[in-house]
C-alpha positions in Angstrom: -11.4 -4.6 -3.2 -7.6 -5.9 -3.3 -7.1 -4.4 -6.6 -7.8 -0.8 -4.6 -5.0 -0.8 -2.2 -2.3 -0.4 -4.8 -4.0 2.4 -6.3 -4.4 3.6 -2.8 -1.0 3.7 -1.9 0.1 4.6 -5.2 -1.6 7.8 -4.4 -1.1 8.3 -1.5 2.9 8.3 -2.8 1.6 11.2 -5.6 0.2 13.2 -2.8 3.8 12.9 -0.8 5.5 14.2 -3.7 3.2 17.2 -4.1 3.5 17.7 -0.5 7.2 17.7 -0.8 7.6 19.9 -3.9 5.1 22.4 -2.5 6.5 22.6 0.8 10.2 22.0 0.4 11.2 23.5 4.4 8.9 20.9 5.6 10.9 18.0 3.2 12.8 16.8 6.1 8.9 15.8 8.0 7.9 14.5 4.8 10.7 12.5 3.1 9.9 9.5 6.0 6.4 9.5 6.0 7.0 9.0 1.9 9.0 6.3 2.6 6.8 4.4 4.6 4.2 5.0 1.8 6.7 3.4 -1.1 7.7 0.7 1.4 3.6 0.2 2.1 3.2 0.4 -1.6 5.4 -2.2 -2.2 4.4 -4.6 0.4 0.7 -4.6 -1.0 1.8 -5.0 -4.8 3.7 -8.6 -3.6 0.6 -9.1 -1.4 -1.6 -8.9 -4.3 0.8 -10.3 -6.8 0.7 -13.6 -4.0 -2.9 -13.7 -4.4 -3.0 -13.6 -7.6 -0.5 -16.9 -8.4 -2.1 -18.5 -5.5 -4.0 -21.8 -6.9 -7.3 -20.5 -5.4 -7.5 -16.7 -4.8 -10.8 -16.6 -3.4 -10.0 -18.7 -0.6 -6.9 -17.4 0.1 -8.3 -13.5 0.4 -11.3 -15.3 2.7 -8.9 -17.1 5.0 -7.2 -13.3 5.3 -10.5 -11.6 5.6 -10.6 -14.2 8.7 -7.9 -13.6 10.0 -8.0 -10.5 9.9 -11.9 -10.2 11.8 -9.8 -12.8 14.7 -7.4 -10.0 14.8 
């Protein structure tokens, strides 16, 4: 399941750039909303790249799968 959010974001960032290219008057709306997407992209390629050098990855994802139910 952690493995799919990169691949999430990464498309959501391909989308963006069709958007953008196919609707270039609307670049100025889009061009933030991209950047949140590269910036959310790279947030969850550390986050998995942390759980993957973590000494025990299971618990580590469970303790975040906790927190985030409390949440």
């Amino acid at each position: 399941m952690v493995e799919l959010i990169p691949v999430a974001e990464a498309a959501g960032f391909t989308a963006g750039c069709l958007a953008i290219h196919a609707a270039r008057g609307w670049a100025e709306t889009l061009t933030p909303i991209l950047a949140y997407l590269v910036l959310s992209l790279g947030v969850c390629l550390l986050t998995v790249a942390g759980i993957q050098q973590s000494p025990d990855p299971d618990q580590l994802v469970a303790m975040m799968t906790e927190a985030m139910a409390t949440y």
